[in-house]
C-alpha positions, 0 to 999 in steps of 0.5 A: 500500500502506498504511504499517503503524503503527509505534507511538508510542514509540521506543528500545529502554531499558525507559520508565517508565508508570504503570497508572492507577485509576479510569480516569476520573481518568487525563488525557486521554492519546494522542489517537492512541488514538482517531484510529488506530482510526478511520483503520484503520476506513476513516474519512477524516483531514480534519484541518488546522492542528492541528486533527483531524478525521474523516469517516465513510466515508459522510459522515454523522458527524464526529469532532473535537478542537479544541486550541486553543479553550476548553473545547475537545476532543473533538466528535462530530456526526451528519447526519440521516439517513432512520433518525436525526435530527442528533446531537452530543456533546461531550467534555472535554479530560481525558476519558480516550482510552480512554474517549472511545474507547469511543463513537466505537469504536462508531461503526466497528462494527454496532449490537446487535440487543439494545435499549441499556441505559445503565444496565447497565453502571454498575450491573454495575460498582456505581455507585450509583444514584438518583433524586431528579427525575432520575437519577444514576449515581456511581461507588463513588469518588463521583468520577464520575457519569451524570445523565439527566432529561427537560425540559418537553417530554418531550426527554431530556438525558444528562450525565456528568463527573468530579473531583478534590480540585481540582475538577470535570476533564471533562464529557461532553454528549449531545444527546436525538438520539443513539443509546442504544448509543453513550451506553452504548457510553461507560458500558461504558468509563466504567465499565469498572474495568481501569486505563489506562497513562499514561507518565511526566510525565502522571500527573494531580496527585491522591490520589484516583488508585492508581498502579502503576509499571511498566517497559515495552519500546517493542516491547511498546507498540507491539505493543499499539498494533499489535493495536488497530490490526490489529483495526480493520483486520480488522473493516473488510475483513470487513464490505467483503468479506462484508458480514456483522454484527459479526465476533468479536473477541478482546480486544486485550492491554493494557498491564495484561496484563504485571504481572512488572516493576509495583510499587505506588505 
């Protein structure tokens, strides 16, 4: 029997965390929040001497996050297959959870019958947009940016980074072989504008972030961590047990979703 994910947090005094806007600029975050998911989707922990590593339950992509090496972070590759050539992105150690989550989430879910289209949810989001020999994507901060050009041999090349007052703070990479749903998988949490909880002593030094404090239960946290998780689980047993394309989904509450104790910064 699987051991049911307890949360991460412990104790039963109220912890401070901070609500985090633009989430672009929160810090890396919980790792878990990304390894987690991919454990309940059935995926395989290959990971050793800190490094972590998971497999796909078919072998073909992996995701991995080196601590340890410079830049290090995250790297996600994909073996070719018959419908798909070799893949790779690459994702800095500050790329926040929640978004890198958004790509490899993707990875664990049936593709849309819908053509991608990356730029959709940036511009949804009002992210300027323009093109001047290649085309670039910037949040309406000005702090983050998409960029995609083709090379002389017609390959296209997708890019994406943020920064702060203090310089650049994380790069995104993808090869011209990977899939147009998971770069826009990554948009639509880049882009996303709901902000993302940091707890205290890990909110990024930077006056281009808004912070709200806000006092939160461990059974709270966890019960939030826990409907993440209990999603991927569901989703997973429904595609073993029917074989069917992507079942519905209610949102999981976040940690925005219970404001009563915030105050602003």
């Amino acid at each position: 029997m699987k051991k049911q994910w307890t949360g991460w947090g412990a104790g039963q005094q109220p912890q401070q965390h901070y609500l985090i806007q633009p989430r672009h600029l929160a810090g890396g975050g919980d790792l878990r929040h990304v390894t987690e998911f991919l454990r309940a989707s059935g995926w395989k922990d290959k990971s050793s001497g800190g490094r972590l590593v998971f497999d796909s339950p078919d072998s073909t992509v992996r995701v991995g996050y080196d601590p340890f090496t410079q830049p290090g972070g995250w790297t996600i590759s994909g073996k070719p297959t018959a419908q798909q050539d070799a893949w790779h992105a690459t994702f800095g150690r500050q790329v926040p959870v929640e978004i890198v989550a958004g790509f490899t989430d993707a990875l664990t879910q049936p593709r849309s019958a819908h053509a991608p289209n990356v730029w959709a949810p940036l511009r949804q989001q009002r992210w300027k947009t323009e093109h001047d020999g290649q085309f670039t994507a910037t949040s309406p901060d000005g702090d983050a940016f998409v960029q995609f050009h083709t090379d002389q041999a017609g390959q296209a090349h997708w890019f994406a980074g943020a920064r702060t007052e203090h310089g650049r703070t994380w790069d995104a990479t993808f090869t011209p072989t990977t899939p147009m749903y998971l770069i826009q998988a990554f948009t639509t949490a880049l882009a996303d504008p709901q902000p993302v909880m940091r707890p205290r002593g890990h909110v990024p030094p930077s006056n281009r972030i808004r912070t709200t404090s806000v006092s939160v239960l461990p059974e709270e946290l966890s019960a939030w961590q826990q409907a993440r998780i209990t999603a991927a689980r569901a989703a997973t047993w429904a595609r073993n047990s029917w074989g069917t394309t992507r079942p519905r989904r209610d949102p999981a509450p976040g940690p925005y979703s219970t404001a009563s104790r915030a105050r602003s910064r």
